[in-house]
N, C-alpha and C positions, 0 to 999 in steps of 0.2 A: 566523215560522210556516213549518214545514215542508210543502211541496204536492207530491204526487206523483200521477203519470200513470197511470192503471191501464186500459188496452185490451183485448181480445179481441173473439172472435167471439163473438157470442151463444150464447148456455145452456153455457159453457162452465164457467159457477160462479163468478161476477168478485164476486158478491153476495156470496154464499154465505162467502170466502174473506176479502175486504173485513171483513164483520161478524165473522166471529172473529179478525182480527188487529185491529179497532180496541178489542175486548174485554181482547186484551193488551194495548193501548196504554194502555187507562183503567186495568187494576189497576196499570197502573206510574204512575201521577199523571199521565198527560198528557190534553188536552182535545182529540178529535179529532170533524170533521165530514163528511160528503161531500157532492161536486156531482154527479147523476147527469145525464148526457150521454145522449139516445137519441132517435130518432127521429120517430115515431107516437104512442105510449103508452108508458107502463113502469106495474110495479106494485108495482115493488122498492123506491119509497119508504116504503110501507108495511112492508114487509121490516126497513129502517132503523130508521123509528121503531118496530116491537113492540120490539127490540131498543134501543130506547132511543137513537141514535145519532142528531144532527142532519143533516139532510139537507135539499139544496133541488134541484130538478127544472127542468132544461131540454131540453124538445120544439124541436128543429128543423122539424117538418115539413115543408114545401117543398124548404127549403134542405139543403145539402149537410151532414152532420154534420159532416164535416170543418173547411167554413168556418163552421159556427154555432162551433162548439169554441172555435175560435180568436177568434172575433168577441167571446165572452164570459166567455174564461179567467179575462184580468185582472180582471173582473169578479166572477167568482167568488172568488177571490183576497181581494181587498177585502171581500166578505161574511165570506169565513172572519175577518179580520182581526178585523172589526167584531165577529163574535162570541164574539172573544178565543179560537180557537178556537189548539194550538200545532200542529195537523197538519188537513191538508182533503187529502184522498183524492179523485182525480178520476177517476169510473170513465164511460167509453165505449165503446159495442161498435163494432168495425170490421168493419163490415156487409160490404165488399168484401173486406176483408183488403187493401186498398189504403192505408188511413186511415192517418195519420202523428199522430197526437196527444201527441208528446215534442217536450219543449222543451229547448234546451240550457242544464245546470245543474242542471236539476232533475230528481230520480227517476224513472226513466223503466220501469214495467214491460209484462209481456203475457202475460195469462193465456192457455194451450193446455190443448188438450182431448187425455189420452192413448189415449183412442178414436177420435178424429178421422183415424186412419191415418199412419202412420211418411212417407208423404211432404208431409202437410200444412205441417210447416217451412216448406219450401221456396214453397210455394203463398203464405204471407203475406208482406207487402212490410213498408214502415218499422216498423210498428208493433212488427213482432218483431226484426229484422234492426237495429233501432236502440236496441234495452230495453237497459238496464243489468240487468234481472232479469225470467229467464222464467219464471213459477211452472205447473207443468206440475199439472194437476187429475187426478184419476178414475184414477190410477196402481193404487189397489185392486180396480179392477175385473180389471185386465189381469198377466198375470204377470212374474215377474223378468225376464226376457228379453227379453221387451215395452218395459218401461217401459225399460231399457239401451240397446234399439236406440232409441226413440224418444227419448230424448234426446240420444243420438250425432247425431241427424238434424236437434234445435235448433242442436245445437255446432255440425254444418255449417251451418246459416242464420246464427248468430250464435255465432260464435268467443268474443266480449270479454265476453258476457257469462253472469252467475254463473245456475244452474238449481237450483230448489226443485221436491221434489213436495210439493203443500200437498194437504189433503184437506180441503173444505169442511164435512161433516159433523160429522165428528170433530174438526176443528180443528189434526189433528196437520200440522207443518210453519209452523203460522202466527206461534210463537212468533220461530223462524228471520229468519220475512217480517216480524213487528213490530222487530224487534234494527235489520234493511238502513234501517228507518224512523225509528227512534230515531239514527241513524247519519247521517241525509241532511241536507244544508246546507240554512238557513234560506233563504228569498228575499225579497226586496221585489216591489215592481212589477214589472212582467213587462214595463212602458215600455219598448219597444228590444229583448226580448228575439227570439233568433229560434228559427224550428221548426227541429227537426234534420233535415228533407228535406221538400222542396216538395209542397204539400197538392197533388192531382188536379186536373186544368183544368176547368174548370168557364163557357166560354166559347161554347158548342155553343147552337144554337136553341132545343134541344130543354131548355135551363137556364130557360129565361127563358119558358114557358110551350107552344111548339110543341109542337102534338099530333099532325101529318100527315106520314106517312109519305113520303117519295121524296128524290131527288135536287134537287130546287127549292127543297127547303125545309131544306137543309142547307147548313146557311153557320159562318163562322168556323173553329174551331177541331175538326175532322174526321176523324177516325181511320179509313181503311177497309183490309179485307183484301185483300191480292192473292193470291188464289186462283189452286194450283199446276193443270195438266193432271189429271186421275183414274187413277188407275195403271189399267193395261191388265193383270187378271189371265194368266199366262202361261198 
């Protein structure tokens, strides 16, 4: 079975994009699934099944999306199997743009938003900076010129890797994205597999239920600013 990683930030069209390329995946004879990934709520499963597409739904809430991800990938994996599925599509949003949810070996993409502004590239970490395939969305709204530089500004975030504009709507581009799918190496277990760049720490008080504000109650793992002098207007 073929499993591929499908990230972004929210409402950037991951759904939207997902469901007409597993549309070409099925008039080509193959059996595709998705694991949806999200935090709180989602409502996109319904989304799946109008469209006919198997799908199954895992809420983190507490926990870090990052660490649920990975705690029930292979998991997921095994379900796709079980349901003799040949492709399971794993789509989660990277709520910080920090989330790392690519695995090495396996298809690693990240959906962008081409309204999102020509320096948002830059602003995502692994998830974009480590995709094998950026599929840039909503390029219709925006003009030729737009959508050129804003992809010059992926290429700078990520050099190696290949850039689609897909348009959710219309479908146009997803053809392109079903081919990168049909193309991608089968996997087994994911036993031993590792992530392409270490998820967010997640060791801070404030993980494990701390709710109170100060410096007393801030133990382990603690990030703080050092805050420069205030410029003195001339």
């Amino acid at each position: 079975m073929r499993l591929i990683t499908v990230a972004g930030s929210p409402s950037v069209g991951k759904t939207s994009v997902i469901v007409r390329t597993v549309r070409q995946l099925t008039a080509g004879g193959l059996r595709a699934g998705v694991i949806k990934f999200d935090a709180l709520d989602t409502a996109d499963h319904a989304l799946y099944r109008r469209a006919g597409i198997p799908v199954s739904v895992g809420l983190s809430h507490g926990v870090c999306p990052d660490h649920f991800f990975v705690s029930n990938i292979d998991d997921a994996r095994a379900w796709g199997e079980a349901q003799g599925f040949d492709v399971l599509v794993s789509e989660s949003a990277g709520l910080c743009n920090r989330c790392s949810p690519h695995i090495r070996g396996v298809l690693a993409v990240c959906v962008v938003d081409a309204l999102s502004g020509v320096h948002t590239p830059r602003k995502i970490g692994p998830m974009l900076r480590l995709a094998d395939l950026v599929l840039i969305t909503k390029g219709d709204i925006v003009s030729q010129a737009e959508r050129e530089v804003f992809a010059h500004h992926v290429a700078l975030a990520n050099p190696r890797a290949s850039v689609l504009f897909v348009n959710g709507i219309t479908g146009q581009g997803s053809a392109a994205f079903a081919d990168r799918i049909r193309c991608a190496e089968a996997v087994g277990t994911l036993e031993g597999a590792r992530l392409r760049f270490p998820m967010p720490s997640a060791v801070c008080p404030y993980c494990v239920g701390e709710t109170c504000i100060g410096v007393d109650h801030q133990r382990g793992h603690v990030r703080k600013i050092a805050f420069d002098a205030p410029e003195v207007p001339p």
